[in-house]
C-alpha positions in Angstrom: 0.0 0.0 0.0 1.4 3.1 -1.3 0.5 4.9 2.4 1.4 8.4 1.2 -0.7 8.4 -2.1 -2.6 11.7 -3.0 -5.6 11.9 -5.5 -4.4 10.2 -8.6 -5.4 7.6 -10.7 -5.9 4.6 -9.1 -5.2 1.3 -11.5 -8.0 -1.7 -11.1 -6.0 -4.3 -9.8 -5.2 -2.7 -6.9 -6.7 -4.0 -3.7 -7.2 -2.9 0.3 -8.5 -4.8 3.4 -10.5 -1.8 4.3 -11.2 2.0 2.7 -12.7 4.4 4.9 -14.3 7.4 3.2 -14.3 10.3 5.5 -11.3 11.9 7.9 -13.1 13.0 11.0 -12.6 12.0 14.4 -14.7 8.8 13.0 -13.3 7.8 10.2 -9.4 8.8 12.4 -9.9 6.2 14.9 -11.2 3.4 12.7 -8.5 4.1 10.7 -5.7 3.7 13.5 -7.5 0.9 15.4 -6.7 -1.4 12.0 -3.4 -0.1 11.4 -2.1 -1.0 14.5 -3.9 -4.3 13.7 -1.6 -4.4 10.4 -5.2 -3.8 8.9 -4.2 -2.6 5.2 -5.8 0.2 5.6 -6.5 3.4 3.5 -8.9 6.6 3.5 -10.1 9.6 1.9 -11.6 12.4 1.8 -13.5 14.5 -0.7 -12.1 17.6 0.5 -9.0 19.2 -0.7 -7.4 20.0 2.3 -7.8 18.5 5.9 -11.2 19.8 7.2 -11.1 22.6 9.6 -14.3 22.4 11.7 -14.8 23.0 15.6 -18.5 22.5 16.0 -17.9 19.9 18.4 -15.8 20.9 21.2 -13.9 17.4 22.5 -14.6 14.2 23.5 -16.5 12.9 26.2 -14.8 10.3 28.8 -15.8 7.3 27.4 -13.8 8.5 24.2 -11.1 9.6 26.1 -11.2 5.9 27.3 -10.8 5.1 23.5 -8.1 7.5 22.9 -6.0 6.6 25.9 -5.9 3.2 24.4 -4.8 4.5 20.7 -2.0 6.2 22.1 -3.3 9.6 21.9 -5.1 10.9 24.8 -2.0 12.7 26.6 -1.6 14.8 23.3 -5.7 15.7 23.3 -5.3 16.3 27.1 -2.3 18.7 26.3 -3.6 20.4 23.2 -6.9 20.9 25.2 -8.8 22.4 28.4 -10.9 20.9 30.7 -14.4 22.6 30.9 -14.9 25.5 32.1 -17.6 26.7 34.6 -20.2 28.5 33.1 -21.7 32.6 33.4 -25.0 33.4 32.4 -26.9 36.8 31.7 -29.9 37.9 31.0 -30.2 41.5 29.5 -26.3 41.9 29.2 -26.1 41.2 33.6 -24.4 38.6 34.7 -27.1 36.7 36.8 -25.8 32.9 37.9 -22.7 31.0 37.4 -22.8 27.1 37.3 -20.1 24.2 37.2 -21.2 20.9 36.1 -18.5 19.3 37.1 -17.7 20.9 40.2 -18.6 17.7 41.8 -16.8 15.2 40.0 -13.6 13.9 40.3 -12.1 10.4 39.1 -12.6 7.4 40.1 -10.8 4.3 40.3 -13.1 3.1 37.7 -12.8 5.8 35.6 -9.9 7.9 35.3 -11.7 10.1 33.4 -14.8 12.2 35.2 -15.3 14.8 32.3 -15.4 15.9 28.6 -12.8 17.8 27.4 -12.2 21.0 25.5 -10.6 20.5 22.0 -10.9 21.9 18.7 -12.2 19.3 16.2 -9.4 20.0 14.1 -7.0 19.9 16.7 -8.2 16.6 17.2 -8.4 15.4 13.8 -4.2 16.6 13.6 -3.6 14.5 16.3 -5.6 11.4 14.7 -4.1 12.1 11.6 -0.6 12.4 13.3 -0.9 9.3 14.9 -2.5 7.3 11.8 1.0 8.8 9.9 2.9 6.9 12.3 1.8 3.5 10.7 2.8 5.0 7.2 -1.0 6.0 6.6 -1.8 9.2 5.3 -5.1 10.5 4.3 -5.8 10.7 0.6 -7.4 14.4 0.1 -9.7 14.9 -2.9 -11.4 11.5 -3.1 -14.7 11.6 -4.0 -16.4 8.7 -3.8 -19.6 8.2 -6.8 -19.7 4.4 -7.3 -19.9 1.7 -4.6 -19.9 -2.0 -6.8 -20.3 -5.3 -4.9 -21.5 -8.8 -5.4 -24.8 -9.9 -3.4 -23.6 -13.2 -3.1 -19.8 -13.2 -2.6 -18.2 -16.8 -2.0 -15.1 -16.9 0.1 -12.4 -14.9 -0.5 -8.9 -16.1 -1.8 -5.7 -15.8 0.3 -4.4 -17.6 3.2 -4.9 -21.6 3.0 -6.9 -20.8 -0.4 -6.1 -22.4 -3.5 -4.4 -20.3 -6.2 -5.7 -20.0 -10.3 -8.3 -18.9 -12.3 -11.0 -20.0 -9.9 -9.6 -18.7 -6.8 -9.0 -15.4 -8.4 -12.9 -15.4 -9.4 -13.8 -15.6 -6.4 -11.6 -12.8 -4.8 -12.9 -10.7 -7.1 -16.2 -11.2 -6.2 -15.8 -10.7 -2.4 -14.6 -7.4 -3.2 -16.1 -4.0 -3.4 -15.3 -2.2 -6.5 -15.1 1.7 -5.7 -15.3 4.3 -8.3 -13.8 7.8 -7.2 -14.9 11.4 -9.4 -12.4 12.2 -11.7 -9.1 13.3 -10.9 -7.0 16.4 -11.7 -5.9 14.8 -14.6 -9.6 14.2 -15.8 -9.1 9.9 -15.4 -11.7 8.0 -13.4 -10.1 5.9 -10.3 -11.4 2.6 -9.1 -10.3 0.9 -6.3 -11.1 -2.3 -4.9 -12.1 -3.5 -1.4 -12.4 -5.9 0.8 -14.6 -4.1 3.2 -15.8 -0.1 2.9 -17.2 2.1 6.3 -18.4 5.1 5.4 -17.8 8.1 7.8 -18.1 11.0 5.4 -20.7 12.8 7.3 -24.6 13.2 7.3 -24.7 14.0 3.4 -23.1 10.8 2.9 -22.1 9.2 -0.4 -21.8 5.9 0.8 -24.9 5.8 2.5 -26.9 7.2 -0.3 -25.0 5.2 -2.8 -26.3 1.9 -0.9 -29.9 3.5 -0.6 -30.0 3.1 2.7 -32.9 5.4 4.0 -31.7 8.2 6.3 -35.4 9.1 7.8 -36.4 11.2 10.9 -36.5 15.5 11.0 -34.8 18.6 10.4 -36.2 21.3 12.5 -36.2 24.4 10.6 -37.3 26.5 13.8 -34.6 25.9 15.8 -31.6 27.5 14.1 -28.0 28.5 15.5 -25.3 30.1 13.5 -21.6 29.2 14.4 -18.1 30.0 13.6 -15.0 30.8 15.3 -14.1 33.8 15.6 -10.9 36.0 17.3 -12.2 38.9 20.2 -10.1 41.7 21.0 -7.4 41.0 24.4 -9.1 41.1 28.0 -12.4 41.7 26.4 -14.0 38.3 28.3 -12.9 36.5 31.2 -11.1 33.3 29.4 -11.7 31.2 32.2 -15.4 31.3 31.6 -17.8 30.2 29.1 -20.2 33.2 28.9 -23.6 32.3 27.7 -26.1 35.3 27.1 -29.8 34.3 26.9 -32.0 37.2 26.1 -36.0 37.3 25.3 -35.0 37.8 21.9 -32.2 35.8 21.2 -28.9 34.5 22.8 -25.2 34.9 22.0 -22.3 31.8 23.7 -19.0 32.7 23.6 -16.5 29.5 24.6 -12.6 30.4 24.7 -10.9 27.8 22.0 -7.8 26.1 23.7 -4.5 26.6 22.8 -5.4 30.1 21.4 -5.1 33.6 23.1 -7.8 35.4 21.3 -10.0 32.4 19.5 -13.7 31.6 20.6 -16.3 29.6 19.9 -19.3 31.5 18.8 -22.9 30.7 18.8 -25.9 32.5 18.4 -29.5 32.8 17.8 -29.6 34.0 13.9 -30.2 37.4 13.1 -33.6 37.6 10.3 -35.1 39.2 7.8 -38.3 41.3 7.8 -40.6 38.1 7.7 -38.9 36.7 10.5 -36.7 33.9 8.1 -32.9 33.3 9.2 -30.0 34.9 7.6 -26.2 33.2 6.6 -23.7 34.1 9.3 -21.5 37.0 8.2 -18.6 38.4 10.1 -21.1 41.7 10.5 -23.6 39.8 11.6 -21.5 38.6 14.4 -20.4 41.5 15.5 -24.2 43.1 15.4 -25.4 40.3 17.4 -22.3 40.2 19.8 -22.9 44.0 20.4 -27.2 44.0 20.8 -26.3 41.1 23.3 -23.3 41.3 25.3 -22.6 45.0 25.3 -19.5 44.5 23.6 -18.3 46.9 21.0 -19.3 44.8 17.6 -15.4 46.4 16.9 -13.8 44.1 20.1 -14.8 40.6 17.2 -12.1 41.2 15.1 -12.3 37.8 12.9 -14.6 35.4 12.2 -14.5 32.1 10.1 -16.3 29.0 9.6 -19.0 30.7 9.5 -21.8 27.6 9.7 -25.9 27.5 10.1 -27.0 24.3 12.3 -30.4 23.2 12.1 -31.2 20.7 14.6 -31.3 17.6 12.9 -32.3 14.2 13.9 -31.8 11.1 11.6 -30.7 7.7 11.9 -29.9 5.2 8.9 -32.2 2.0 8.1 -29.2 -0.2 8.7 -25.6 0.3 9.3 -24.3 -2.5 6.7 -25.0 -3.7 3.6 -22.9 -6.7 3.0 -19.2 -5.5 3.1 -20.0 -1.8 3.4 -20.4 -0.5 6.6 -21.5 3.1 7.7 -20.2 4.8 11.8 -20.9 8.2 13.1 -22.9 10.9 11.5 -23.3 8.6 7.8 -25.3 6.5 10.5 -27.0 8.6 12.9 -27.2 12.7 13.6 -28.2 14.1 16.8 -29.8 17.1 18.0 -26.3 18.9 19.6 -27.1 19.2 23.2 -25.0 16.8 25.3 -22.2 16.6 22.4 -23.3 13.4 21.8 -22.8 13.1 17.9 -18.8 13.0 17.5 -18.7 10.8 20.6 -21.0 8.3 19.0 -19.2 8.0 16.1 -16.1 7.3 17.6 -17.6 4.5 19.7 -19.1 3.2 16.6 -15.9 3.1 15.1 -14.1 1.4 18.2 -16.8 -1.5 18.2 -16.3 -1.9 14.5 -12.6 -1.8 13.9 -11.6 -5.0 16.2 -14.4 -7.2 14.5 -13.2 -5.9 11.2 -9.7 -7.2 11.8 -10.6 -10.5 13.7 -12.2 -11.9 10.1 -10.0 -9.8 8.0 -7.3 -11.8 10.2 -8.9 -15.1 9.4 -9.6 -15.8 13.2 -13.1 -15.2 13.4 -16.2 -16.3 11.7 -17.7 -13.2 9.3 -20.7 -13.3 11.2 -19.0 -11.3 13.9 -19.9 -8.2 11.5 -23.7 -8.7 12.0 -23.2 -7.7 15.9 -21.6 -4.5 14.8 -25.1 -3.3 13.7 -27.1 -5.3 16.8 -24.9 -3.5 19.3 -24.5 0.4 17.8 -28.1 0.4 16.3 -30.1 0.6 19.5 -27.4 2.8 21.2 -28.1 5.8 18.4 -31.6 5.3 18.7 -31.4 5.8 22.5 -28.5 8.6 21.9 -30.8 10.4 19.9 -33.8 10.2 22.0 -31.2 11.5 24.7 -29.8 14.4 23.0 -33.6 15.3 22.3 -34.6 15.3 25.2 -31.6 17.4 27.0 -32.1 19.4 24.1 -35.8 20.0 25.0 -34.8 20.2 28.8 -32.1 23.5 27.4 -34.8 25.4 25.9 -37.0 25.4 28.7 -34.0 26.2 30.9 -33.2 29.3 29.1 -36.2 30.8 28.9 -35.9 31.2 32.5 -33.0 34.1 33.6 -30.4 32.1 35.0 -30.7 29.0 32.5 -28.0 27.7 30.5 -26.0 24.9 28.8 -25.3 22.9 32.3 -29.0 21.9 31.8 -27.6 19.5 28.5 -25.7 17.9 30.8 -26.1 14.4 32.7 -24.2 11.5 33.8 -25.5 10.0 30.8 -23.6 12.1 28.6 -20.3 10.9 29.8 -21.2 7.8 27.7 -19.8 5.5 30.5 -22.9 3.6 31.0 -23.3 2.9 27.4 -23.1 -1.1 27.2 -24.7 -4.2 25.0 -26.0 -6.6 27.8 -28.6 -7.6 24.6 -26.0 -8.8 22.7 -25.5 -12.1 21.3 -21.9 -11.4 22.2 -22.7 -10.8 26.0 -22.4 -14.3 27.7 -22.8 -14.1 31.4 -24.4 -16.7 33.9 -25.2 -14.4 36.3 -28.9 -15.9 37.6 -29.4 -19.6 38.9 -31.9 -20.4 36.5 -29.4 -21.6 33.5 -32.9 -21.6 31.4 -34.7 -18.6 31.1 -33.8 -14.7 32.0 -36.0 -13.9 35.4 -36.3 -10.5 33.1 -37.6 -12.0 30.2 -40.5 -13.7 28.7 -40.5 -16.6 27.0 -42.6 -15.5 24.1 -40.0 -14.2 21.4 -41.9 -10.6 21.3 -40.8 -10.1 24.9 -39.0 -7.0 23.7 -42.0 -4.9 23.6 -42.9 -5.0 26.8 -43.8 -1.4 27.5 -41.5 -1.5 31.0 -38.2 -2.1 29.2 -39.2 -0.2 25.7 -36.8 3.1 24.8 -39.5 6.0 24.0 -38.8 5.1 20.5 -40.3 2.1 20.3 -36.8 0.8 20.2 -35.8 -2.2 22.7 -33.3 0.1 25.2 -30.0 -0.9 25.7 -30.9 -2.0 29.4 -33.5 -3.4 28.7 -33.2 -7.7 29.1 -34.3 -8.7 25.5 -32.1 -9.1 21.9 -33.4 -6.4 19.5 -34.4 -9.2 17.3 -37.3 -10.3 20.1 -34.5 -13.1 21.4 -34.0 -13.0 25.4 -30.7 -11.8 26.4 -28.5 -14.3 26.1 -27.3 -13.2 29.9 -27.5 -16.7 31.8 -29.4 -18.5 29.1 -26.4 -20.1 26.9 -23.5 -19.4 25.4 -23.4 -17.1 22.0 -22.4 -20.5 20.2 -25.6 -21.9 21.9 -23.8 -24.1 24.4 -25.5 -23.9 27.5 -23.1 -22.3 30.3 -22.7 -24.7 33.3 -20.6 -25.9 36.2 -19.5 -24.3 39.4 -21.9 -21.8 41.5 -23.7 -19.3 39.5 -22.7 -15.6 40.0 -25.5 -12.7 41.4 -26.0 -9.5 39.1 -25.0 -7.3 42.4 -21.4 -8.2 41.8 -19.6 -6.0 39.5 -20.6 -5.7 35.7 -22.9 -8.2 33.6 -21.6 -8.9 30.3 -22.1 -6.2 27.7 -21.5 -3.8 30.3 -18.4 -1.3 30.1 -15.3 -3.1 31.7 -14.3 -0.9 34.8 -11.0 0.5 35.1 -9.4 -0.2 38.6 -5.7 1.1 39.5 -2.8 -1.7 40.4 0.6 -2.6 40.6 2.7 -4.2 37.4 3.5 -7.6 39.5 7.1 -7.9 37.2 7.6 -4.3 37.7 6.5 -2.8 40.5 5.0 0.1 39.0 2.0 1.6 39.3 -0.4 0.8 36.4 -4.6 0.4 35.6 -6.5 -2.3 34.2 -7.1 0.2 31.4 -3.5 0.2 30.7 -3.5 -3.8 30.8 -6.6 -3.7 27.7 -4.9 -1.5 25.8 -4.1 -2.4 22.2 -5.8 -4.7 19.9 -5.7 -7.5 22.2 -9.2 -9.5 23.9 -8.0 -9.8 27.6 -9.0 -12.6 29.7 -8.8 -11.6 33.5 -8.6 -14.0 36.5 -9.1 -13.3 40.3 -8.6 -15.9 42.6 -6.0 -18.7 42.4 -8.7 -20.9 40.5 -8.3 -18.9 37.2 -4.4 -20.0 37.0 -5.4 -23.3 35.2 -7.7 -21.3 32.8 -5.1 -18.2 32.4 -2.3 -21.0 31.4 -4.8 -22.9 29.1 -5.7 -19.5 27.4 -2.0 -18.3 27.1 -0.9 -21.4 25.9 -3.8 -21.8 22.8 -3.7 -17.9 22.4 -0.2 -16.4 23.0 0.6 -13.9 20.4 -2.6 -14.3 18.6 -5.1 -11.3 19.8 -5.9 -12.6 23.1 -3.7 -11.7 26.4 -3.9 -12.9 30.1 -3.7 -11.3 33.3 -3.8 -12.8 36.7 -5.1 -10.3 39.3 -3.6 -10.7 42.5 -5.4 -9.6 45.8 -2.7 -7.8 48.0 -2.4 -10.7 50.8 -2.6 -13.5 48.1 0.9 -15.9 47.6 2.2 -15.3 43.9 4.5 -18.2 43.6 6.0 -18.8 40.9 5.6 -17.3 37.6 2.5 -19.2 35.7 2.8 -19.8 32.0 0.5 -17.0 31.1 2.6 -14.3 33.3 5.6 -12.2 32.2 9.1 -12.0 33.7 11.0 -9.1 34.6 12.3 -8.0 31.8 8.8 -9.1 29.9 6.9 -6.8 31.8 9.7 -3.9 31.1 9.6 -4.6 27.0 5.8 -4.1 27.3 6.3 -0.8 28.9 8.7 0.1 26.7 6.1 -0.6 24.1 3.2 1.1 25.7 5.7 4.6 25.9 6.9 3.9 22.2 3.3 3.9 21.4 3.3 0.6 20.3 0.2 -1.2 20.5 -1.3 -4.5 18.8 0.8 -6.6 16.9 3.9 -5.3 17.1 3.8 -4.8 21.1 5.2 -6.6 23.5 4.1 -10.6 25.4 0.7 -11.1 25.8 0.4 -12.1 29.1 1.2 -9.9 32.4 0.4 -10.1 35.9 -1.0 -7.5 38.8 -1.2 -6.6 42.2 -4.4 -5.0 43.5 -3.0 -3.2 46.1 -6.0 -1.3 47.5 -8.6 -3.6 46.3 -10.2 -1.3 43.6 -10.2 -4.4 40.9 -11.9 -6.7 43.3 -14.6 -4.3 44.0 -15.5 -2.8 40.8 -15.5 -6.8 39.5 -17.1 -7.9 42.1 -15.0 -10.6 42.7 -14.4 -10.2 46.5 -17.8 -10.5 47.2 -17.8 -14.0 45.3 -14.3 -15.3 46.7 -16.3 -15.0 50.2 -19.5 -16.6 49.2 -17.1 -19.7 47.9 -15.2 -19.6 50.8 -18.1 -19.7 53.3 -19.3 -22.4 51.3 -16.1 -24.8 51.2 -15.0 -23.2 48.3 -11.5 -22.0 49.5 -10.7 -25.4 50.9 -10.7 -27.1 47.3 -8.7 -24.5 45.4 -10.1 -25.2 42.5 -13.0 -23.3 42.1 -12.0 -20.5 44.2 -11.7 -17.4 41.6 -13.3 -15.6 38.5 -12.8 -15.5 34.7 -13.4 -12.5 33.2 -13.3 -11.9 29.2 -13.0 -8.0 28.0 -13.4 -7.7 24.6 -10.9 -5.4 23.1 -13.5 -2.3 23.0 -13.2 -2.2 26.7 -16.8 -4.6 27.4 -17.0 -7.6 29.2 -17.8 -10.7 27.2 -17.7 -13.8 29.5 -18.2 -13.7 33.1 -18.1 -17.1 34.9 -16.5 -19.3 37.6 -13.1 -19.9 37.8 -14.0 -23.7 36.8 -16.0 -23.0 34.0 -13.1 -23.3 31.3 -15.8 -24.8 28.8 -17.2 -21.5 28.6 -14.1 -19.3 27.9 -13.0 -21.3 25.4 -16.1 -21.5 23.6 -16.1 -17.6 23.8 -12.7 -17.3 22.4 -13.4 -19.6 19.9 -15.9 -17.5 18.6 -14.0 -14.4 18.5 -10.4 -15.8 18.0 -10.9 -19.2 16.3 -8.7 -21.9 17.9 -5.5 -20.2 18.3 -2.3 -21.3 17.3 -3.9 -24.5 15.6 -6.2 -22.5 13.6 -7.1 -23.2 10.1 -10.0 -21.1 9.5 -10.4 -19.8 5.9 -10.2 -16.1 5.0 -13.4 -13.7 5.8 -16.0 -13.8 3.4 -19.2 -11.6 2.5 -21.9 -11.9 5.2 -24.5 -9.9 3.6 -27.3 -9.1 6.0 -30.7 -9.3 4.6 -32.9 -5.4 4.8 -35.4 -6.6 6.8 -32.9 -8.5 9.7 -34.3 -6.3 12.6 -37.9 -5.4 11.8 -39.2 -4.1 14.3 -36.3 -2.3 15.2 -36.1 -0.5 11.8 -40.3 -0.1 12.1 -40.2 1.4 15.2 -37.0 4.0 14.7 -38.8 4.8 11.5 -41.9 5.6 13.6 -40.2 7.6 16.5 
């Protein structure tokens, strides 16, 4: 792959694993989640030069989570602010001040407590610098008009397939043929593909290319212009975000980061003599700045992209149409309050780019595409109920003197409680009853039970049902359908179910002696199988043994009092655990980082806690448990988005290695044949797609 290519002429025989089309914050991540991967990975944009856009002002902490583990999140932290307490006025006087944070601090299960102030294209440099550090550079200028691909694509040619004519027929049609506008030199470029994901934005080619219906509202009432502009020194209190919110309008003025004189600006539009919006203009800044604020319309002495936002809320029929793929505002566009819409897309984007490279790597089955879709579908439709609804909670606020922005924010705008217990990848046996869901019913409609129903019609995300109708596959069997048994079932009141988020927790390296976090341990492209309690040693060496080195790593959690021993199979030396750290400083991640197995200390019992796992090392103990050995412990699977998988008994190996299997094939002895097309049929979710169509 020619990683430093510009627009050009692109010959026909030339293949990737993945394009992405679009260069946001999006399309970035995915982008440097399968590089790392050794993902061939390439992606464009249809603009000339990098976009320059600041609408949305930094990520929220779950997507500093996601950053953290790219590599990237000291450069965001250090390009950015944190968020600034905000002052209100109401005819040009100052009358309440409000921190939304001032109560919130980290946790040992989440480092971060807040979003963070940063220029999208700030951001996007960073992204973009990081993605250049695996010889990928974006391709400006790329305008994608034709998506070609077979509806029945056999299995694709390359490792373990057979070579000739036939072979090469078949590669050909598991590809998707993409046709870009013509290029300076007036030739058409085609490119083909294994897999596309669009993430060029809510006008998206891709997505209308497919004809995948993009239905919902644009409200023309509610109307904000934007831009950024530059204020004369001293004329605002930069440690403020001032928010004026008049009878007749409003003006917000947020300092930009990293800039002396740069704000954010948004307004209520000025408008014409029947009362219809005008474009933003520099003059019309400074008019509105002035009626409002009391500012001299003199003290704005720039302004530039200039922007009108209409609130707008849409989400796609589908996210996938066989091998092409849409993430963040190609799939779903929310109404702004909360800051909600670049988050999402770069949580889609996490979710998808592991699963991509599992089948692209030939470990896993191609039907671990089809829960990209099951697990980010229902989580827009709740995201944009949310964002409507602190939207609707904001303009009530500020009609009020005294009301303001804090209102549009929650605890469920960090996005830390965002998880997929409905998934058919969540396997947990967390309830007694190794039959049926105490929360379910057994008809397969269950999922419209009016009790655990988003206000869309939608199944929610907590809710105990499959968005298919299914019940949650919590406690009932195994994704492959094996039934989970053996050893005592766990309770739901210790520590996360699968689906859920996996909780951070801070420890000690056990090979280094330094201080480190379970987030740390996740980090890179890498499933990680945790084990408490000395139990989970067989499993851990089992697992290290059938998965060393190929996308799965151990780690033994030790409790502070607990005897160490020896070093197990599945833990690193001394001078293993220092190479990995060298990695992690070096930015290395995935498969060029260091052993996949380490070991920790939980010092101050954070880890047990947030896992739960103390409370069920008691119960075993109480119960005989301890005096065996054997049983006394937990396995817990994180998938490498940061969400539990598996959760079960320290002698329930069965289990985790049916759930590896599923996502990593056998391990070394694999022989699984290359991905191939898994094209998912329009109507897959019904009710789902009925009901988001409705709300």
């Amino acid at each position: 792959m020619d990683a430093d290519r510009g627009a050009g002429t692109v010959t026909s025989t030339e293949v990737t694993d993945v394009l992405v089309v679009g260069a946001g914050p999006t399309g970035l991540v995915l982008a440097c989640d399968l590089a790392r991967r050794g993902i061939a990975v390439r992606i464009v944009d249809r603009s000339p030069a990098p976009p320059r856009t600041s609408r949305a002002k930094g990520p929220n902490p779950r997507s500093l989570e996601i950053l953290d583990d790219l590599g990237v999140a000291e450069a965001v932290l250090a390009a950015g602010s944190a968020p600034l307490p905000m002052l209100k006025y109401r005819d040009r006087a100052p009358v309440a001040r409000a921190d939304p944070w001032a109560g919130s601090a980290p946790s040992p299960d989440a480092a971060y407590d807040r979003a963070w102030l940063v220029a999208q294209w700030r951001l996007e440099e960073i992204l973009r610098a990081r993605l250049a550090g695996y010889g990928v550079r974006v391709e400006l200028g790329r305008e994608v008009v034709g998506l070609t691909q077979s509806p029945d694509a056999p299995a694709e040619a390359g490792a373990g397939a057979e070579d000739g004519p036939e072979a090469d027929a078949d590669a050909e049609a598991s590809r998707v043929v993409v046709t870009f506008a013509e290029d300076r030199r007036g030739e058409e470029a085609v490119l083909r593909a294994r897999y596309v994901v669009g993430c060029d934005g809510a006008h998206s080619s891709v997505r209308k290319l497919l004809g995948i219906g993009f239905e919902g509202t644009t409200r023309e009432d509610q109307v904000m212009v934007c831009g950024d502009v530059e204020l004369a020194e001293d004329a605002l209190d930069r440690g403020l975000w001032h928010q004026w919110f008049d009878e007749d309008g409003a003006v917000m003025l947020c300092p930009i980061p990293g800039t002396r004189t740069g704000w954010w600006f948004q307004a209520g539009p000025e408008r014409d003599g029947r009362g219809r919006p005008l474009a933003p203009t520099a003059d019309g800044f400074r008019r509105l700045l002035a009626h409002h604020t009391g500012l001299p319309g003199q003290a704005l002495t720039r302004a530039e992209l200039l922007s009108t936002y209409r609130v707008n809320v849409r989400m796609a029929d589908r996210f996938r149409a066989g091998r092409v793929f849409l993430a963040g505002d190609a799939a779903h566009v929310h109404a702004i309050a909360g800051g909600l819409g670049m988050n999402t897309g770069i949580q889609d984007a996490f979710n998808l780019g592991w699963k991509l490279g599992e089948v692209l790597a030939g470990r896993a089955d191609p039907e671990l595409l089809d829960t990209y879709e099951e697990e980010r579908l229902p989580v827009a439709a709740r995201t944009l109920d949310l964002t409507s609804e602190r939207l609707r909670a904001t303009l009530e606020a500020i009609r009020r003197p005294g009301g303001g922005l804090d209102s549009a924010i929650t605890a469920d705008t960090t996005g830390l409680g965002v998880g997929y217990r409905w998934s058919s990848l969540a396997a947990d046996r967390t309830h007694p009853d190794a039959s049926t869901h105490p929360d379910a019913s057994s008809h397969p409609d269950a999922h419209t039970r009016p009790d655990r129903t988003h206000p869309t019609g939608v199944p929610h995300p907590d809710a105990r049902t499959h968005p298919t109708g299914v019940p949650h596959p919590n406690a009932v069997t195994h994704p492959t359908g094996v039934p989970l048994t053996g050893g005592a079932p766990l309770t739901a009141d210790e520590g996360p179910q699968a689906g859920d988020r996996a909780p951070d927790a801070p420890c000690t390296d056990a090979a280094t002696g330094a201080g480190t976090r379970l987030h740390r341990v996740f980090a890179g492209p890498r499933t990680t199988v945790l084990g408490f309690g000395p139990g989970s040693a067989a499993v851990l060496d089992d697992v290290a043994a059938t998965y060393g080195g190929t996308g799965v790593r151990t780690c033994r959690v030790y409790a502070a009092d607990e005897d160490r021993g020896e070093n197990r199979a599945g833990e690193q030396s001394q001078d293993q655990g220092e190479e990995q750290s060298a990695d992690r400083r070096e930015g290395r991640t995935g498969a060029e980082a260091g052993p996949p197995g380490c070991a920790v200390i939980d010092a101050e019992g954070h880890a047990a806690a947030a896992y739960g796992t103390g409370a069920s090392a008691r119960a075993e103990a109480s119960a005989g448990g301890a005096a065996s050995g054997a049983r006394t412990g937990t396995i817990v699977v994180v998938r490498p988005d940061h969400h539990v998988g598996l959760r079960v008994p320290a002698d329930d190996a069965r289990s985790v290695r049916e759930y590896l299997r599923r996502l990593h094939g056998t391990g070394h002895s694999a022989a699984r044949p290359p991905e191939q097309s898994s094209e998912r049929s329009p109507d897959r979710f019904p009710d789902m797609v009925d009901a988001v169509r409705k709300g």
